[in-house]
Backbone as a printed PyTorch tensor [residue, N CA C, xyz], in Angstrom:
tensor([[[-40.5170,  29.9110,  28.5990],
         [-40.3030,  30.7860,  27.4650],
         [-39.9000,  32.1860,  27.9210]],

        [[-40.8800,  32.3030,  29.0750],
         [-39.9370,  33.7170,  29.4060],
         [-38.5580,  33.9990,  29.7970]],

        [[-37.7770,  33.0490,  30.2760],
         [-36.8690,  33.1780,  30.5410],
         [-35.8100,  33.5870,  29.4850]],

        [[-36.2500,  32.4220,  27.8230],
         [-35.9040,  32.4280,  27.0000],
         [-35.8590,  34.0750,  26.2140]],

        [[-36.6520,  34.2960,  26.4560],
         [-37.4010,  36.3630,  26.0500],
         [-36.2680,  36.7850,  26.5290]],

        [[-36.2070,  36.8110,  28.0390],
         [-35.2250,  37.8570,  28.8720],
         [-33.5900,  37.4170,  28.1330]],

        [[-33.4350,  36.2700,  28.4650],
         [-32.2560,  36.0510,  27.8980],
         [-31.2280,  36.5740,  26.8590]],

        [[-32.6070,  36.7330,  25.4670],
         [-32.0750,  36.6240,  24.0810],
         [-32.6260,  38.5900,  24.2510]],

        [[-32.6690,  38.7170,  25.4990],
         [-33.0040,  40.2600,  24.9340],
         [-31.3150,  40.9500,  25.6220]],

        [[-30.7270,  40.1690,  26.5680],
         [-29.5300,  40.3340,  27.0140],
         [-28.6600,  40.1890,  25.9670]],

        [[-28.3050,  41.3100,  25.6750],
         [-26.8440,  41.0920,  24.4440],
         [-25.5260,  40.1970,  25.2060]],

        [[-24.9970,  39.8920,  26.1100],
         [-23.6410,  39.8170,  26.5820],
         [-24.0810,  38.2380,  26.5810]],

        [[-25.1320,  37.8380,  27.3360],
         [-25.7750,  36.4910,  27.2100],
         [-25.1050,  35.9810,  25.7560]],

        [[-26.2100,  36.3200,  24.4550],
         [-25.5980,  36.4360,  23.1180],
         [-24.5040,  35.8270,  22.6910]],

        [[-23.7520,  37.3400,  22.8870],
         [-22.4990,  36.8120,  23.1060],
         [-21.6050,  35.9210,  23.0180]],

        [[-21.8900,  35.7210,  24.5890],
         [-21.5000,  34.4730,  24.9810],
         [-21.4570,  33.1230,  24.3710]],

        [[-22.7960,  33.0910,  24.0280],
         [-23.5240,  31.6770,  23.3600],
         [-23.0970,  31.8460,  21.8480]],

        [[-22.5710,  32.8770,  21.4160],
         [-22.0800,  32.8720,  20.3630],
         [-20.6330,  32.0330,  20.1240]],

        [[-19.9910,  33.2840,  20.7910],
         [-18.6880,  32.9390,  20.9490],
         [-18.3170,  31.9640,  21.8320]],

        [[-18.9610,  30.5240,  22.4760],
         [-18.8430,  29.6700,  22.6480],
         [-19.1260,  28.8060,  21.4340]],

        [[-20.0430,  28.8500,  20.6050],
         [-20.6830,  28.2160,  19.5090],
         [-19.6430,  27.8920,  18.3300]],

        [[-18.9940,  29.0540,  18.1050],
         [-18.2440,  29.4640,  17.5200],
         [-16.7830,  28.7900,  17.7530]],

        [[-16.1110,  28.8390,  19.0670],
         [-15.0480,  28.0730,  19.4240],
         [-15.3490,  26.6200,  19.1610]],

        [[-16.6160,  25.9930,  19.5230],
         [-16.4790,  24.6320,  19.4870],
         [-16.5340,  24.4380,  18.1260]],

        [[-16.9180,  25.0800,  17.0050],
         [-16.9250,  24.7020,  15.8420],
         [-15.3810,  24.7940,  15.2990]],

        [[-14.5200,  25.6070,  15.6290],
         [-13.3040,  25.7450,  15.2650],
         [-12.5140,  24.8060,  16.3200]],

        [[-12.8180,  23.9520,  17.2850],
         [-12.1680,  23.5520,  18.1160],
         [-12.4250,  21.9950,  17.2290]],

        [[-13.7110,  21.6810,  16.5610],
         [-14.2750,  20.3370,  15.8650],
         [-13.2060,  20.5630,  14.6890]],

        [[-12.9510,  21.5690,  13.6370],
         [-12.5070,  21.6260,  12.5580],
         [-10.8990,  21.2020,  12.7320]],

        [[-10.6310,  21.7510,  13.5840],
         [ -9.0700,  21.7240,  13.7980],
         [ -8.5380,  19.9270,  14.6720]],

        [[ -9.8740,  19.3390,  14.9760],
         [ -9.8370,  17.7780,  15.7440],
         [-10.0970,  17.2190,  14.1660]],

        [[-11.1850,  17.7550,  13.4100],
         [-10.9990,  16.9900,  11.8650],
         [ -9.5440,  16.8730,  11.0810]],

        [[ -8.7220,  18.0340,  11.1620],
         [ -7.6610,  17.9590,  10.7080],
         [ -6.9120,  17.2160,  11.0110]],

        [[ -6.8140,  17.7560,  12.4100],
         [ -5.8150,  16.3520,  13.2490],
         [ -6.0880,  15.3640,  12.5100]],

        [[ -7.3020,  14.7600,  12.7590],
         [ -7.6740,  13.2690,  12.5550],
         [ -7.3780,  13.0040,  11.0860]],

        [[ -7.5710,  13.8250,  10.0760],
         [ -7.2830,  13.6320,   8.4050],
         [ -5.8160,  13.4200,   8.4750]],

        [[ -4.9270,  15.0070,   8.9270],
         [ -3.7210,  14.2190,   9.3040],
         [ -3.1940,  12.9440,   9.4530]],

        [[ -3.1200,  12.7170,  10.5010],
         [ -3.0460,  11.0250,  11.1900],
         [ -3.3740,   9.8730,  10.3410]],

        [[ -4.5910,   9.8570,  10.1800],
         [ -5.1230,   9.0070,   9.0310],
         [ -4.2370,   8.7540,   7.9120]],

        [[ -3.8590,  10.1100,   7.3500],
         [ -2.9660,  10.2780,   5.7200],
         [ -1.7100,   9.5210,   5.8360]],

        [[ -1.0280,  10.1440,   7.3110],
         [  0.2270,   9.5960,   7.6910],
         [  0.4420,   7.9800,   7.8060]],

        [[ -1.1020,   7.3940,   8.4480],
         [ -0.9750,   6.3330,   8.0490],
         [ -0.8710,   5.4200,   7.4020]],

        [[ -1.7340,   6.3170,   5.8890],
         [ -1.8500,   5.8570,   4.8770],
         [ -0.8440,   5.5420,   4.3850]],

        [[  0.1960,   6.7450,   4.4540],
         [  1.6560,   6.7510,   3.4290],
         [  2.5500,   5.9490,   4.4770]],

        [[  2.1660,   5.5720,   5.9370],
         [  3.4900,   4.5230,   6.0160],
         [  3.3570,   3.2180,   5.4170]],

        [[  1.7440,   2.9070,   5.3210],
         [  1.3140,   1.0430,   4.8820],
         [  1.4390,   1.4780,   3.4250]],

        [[  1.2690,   2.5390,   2.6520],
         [  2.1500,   2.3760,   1.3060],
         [  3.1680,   2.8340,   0.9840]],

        [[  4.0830,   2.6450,   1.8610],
         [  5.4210,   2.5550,   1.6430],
         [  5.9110,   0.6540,   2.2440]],

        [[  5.1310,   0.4870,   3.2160],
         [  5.6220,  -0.6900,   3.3000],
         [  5.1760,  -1.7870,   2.1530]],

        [[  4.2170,  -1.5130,   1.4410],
         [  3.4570,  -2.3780,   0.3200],
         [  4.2850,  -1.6800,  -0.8450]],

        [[  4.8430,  -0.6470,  -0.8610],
         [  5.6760,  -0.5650,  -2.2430],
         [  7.1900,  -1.2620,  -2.0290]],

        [[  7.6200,  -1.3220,  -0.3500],
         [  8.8870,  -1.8130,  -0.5360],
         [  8.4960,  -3.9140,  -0.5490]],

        [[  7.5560,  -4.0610,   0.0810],
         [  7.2110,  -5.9540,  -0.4480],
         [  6.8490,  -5.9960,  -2.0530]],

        [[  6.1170,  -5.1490,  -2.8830],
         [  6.0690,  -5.0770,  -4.1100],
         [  7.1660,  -5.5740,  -4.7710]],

        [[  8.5010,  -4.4050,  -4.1990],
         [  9.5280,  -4.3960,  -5.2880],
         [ 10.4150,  -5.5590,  -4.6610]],

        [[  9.9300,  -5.9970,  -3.5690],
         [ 10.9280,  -7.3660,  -2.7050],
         [ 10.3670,  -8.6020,  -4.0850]],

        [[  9.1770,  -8.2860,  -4.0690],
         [  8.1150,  -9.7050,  -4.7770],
         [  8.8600,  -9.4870,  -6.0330]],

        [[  8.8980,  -8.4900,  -6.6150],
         [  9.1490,  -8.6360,  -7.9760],
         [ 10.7780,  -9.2190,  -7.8730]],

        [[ 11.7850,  -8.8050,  -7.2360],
         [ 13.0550,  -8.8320,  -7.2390],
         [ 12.9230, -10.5380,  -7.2880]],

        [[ 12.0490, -11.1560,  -6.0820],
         [ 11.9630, -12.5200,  -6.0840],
         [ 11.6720, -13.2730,  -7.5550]],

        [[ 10.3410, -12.4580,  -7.9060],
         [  9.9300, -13.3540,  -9.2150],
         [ 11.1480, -13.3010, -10.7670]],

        [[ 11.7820, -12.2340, -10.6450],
         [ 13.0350, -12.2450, -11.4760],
         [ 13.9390, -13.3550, -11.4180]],

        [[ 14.0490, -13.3870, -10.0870],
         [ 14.9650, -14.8360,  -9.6830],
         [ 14.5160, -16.2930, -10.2740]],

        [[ 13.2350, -16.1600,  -9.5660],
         [ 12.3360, -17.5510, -10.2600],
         [ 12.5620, -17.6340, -11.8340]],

        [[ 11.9950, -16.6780, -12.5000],
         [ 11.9240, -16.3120, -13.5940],
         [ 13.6040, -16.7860, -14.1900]],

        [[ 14.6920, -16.1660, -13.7300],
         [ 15.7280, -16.5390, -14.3370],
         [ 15.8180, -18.1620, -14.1760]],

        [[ 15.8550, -18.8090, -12.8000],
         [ 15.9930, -19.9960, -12.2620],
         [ 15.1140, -21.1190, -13.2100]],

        [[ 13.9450, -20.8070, -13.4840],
         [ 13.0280, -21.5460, -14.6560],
         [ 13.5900, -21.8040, -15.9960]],

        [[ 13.8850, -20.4090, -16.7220],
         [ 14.7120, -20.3730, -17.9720],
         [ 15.7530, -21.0910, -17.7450]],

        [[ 16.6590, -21.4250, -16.9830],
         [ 18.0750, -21.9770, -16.8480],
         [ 17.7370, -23.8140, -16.7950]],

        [[ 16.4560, -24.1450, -15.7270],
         [ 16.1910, -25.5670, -15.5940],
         [ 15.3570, -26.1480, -17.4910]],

        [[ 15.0340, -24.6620, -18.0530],
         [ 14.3120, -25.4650, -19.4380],
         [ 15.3390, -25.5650, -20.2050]],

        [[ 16.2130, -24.2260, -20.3360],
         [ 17.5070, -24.5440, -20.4700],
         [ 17.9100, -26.1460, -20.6020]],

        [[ 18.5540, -26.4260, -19.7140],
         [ 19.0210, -28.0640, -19.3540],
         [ 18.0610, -28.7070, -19.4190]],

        [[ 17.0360, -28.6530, -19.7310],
         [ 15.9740, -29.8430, -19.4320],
         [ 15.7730, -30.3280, -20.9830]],

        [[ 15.9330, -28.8840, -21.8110],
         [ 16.0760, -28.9600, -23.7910],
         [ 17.7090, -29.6660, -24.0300]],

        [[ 18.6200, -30.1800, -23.3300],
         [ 20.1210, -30.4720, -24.0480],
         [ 19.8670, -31.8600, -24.8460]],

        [[ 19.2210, -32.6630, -23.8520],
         [ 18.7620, -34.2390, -24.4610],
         [ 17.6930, -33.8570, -25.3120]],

        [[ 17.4220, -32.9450, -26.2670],
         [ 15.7560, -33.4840, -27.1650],
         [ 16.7390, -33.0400, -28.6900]],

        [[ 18.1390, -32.8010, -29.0560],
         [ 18.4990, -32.7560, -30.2930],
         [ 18.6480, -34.0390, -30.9400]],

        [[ 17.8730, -34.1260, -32.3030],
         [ 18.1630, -35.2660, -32.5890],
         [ 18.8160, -34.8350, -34.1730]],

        [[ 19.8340, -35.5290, -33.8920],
         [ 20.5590, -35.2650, -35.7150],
         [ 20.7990, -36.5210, -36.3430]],

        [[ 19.8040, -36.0880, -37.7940],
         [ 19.6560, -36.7780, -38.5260],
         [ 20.6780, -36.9400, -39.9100]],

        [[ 21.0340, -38.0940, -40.5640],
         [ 22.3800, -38.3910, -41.5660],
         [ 23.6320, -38.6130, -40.9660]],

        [[ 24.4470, -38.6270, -39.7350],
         [ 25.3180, -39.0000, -39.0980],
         [ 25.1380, -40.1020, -38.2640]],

        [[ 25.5980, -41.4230, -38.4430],
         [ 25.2980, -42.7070, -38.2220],
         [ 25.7250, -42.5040, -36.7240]],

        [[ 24.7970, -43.2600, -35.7280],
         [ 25.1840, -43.2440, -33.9670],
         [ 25.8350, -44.5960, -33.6030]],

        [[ 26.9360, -44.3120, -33.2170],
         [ 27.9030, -45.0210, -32.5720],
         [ 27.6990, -45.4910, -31.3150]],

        [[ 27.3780, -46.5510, -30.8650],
         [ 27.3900, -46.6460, -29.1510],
         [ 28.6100, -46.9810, -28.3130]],

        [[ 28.8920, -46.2140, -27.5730],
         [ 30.3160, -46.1080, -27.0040],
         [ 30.1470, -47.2340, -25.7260]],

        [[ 30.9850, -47.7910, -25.3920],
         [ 31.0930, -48.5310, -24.4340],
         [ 32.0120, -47.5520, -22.9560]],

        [[ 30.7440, -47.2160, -22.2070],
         [ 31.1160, -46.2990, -21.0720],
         [ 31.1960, -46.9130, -19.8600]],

        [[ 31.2180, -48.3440, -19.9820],
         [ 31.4140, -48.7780, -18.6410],
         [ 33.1780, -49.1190, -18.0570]],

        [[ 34.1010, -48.6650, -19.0110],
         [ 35.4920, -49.4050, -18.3790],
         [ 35.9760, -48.5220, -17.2950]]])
């Protein structure tokens, strides 16, 4: 403890232990930034790559989407049935 006495009765000691105290706290704040930085940057490249597969997915499901409508399309030509016009059966084999 005495040492501790003499020490803290030395101003330059102080000081010192200050303005070391002091740097490492501004030396931590400015490694937080960095690191928030970095982090953010990463953030915004994986959502940019998830907004450009988004708009890939959707471009795809449009396709599907059209490609479906077109097969119900054709898949509805055979279900008209008209009724009062007598059906003729054609002979399609010559």
């Amino acid at each position: 403890m005495e040492i501790v006495d003499e020490l803290s009765k030395n101003g330059v000691f102080m000081q010192t232990v200050v303005s070391k105290l002091y740097q490492h706290i501004i030396a931590n704040e400015k490694f937080k930034q960095i690191l928030q930085d970095a982090l953010m940057l990463e953030f915004l490249q994986i959502n940019s790559k998830n907004e450009k597969q988004t708009k890939q997915n959707e471009e795809k499901m449009k396709h599907v989407d059209s490609k479906v409508e077109e097969l119900e399309q054709y898949s509805r030509r055979n279900c008209l049935l008209i009724h009062g016009i007598p059906y003729i059966k054609e002979d399609t084999e010559r």
